[in-house]
C-alpha positions in Angstrom: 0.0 0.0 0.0 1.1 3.2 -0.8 1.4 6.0 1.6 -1.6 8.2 2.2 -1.5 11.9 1.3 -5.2 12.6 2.8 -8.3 10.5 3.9 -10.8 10.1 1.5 -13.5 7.7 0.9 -11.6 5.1 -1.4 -8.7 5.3 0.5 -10.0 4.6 3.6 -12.1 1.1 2.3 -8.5 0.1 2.0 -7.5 0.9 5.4 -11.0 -0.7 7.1 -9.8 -4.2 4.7 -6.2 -4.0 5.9 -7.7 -3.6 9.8 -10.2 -6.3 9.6 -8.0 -8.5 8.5 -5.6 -7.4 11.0 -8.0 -7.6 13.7 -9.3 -10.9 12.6 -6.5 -13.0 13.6 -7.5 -12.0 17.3 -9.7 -14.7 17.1 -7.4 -16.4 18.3 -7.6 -15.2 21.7 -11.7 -15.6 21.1 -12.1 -12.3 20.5 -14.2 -11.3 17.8 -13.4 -7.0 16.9 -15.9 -5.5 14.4 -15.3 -1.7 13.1 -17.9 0.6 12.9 -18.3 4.2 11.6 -15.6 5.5 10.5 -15.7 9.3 10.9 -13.2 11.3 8.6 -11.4 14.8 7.8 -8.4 15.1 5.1 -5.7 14.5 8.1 -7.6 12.1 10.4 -10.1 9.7 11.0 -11.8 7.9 13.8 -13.7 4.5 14.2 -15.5 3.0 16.9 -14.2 -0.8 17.6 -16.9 -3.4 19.3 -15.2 -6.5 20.6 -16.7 -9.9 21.8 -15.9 -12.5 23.3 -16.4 -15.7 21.4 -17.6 -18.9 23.5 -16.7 -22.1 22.4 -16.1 -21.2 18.9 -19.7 -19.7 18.5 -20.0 -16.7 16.0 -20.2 -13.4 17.9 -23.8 -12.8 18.3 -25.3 -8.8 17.0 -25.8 -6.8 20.0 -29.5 -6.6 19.4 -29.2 -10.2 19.8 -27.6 -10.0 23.2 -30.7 -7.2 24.3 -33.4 -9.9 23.7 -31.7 -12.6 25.1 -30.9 -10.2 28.6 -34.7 -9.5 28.7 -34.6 -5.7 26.6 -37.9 -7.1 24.5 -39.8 -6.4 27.4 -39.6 -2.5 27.3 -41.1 -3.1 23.5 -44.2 -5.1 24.2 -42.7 -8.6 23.4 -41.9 -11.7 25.0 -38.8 -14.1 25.2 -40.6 -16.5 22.0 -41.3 -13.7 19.7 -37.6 -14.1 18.5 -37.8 -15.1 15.1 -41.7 -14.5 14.7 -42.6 -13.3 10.9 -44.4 -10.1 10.8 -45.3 -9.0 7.0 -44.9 -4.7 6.1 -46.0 -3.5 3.1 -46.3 -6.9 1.2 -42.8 -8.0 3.0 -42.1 -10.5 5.2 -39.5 -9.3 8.1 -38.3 -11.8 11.1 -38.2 -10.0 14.0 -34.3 -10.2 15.4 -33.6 -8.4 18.0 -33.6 -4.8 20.6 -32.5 -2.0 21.3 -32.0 -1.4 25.0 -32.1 3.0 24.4 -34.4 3.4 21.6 -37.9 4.0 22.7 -39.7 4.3 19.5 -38.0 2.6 16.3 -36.6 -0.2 19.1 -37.0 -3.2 17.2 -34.7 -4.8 14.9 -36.4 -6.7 12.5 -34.4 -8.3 8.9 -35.5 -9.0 5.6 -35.6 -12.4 3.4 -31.6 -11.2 2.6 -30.4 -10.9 6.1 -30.5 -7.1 6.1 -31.4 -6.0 9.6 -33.9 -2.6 9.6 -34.6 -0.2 12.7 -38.6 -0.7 13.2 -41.3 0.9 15.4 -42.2 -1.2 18.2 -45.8 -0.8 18.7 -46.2 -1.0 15.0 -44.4 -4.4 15.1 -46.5 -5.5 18.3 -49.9 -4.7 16.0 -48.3 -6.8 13.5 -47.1 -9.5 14.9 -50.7 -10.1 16.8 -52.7 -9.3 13.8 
């Protein structure tokens, strides 16, 4: 890799590769590091780093994972079994996948037949998912 001269957009989807791969062989250790947002000005950048620790060789769970499983679906209306439940928007059919623990309104994390995971409402998703 050459050396940078300022960040910019392609350049830095070179440096998030080269980290991730770097970061990845903490596994090892069970870690498992994922990179968020990375934040950006011509001379600097930031990124916030989430690491878990991997159990027995699982696949680090999403955090809106871990909220349901703690008991977080209760602030939205839901209970434990509703993880997984198929609630159909606007001709779509979503599985409902998670929490947030802070959001009061759009709380509910809910992902489409390609795995893409969408902020929802969750009174709207409570109608739904009893309807």
């Amino acid at each position: 890799m050459k050396n940078i001269h300022s960040f910019d957009k392609n350049n830095l989807e070179d440096v998030r590769s080269k980290l991730e791969s770097k970061l990845a062989e903490l596994k090892e250790f069970g870690l498992h590091i994922d990179i968020g947002s990375i934040s950006y000005n011509t001379t600097s950048f930031s990124a916030k780093l989430r690491c878990q620790l991997v159990q027995n060789g699982e696949d680090a769970k999403p955090e809106h994972v871990l909220n349901w499983e703690k008991g977080f679906h209760f602030k939205h209306g839901f209970e434990k079994e509703d993880l997984g439940k198929t609630i159909s928007f606007r001709g779509e059919k979503y599985e409902i996948v998670g929490c947030s623990t802070r959001a009061s309104k759009n709380g509910i994390r809910i992902a489409d037949s390609n795995g893409k995971v969408y902020k929802f409402d969750s009174n709207e998703a409570v109608r739904l998912l009893k309807s």
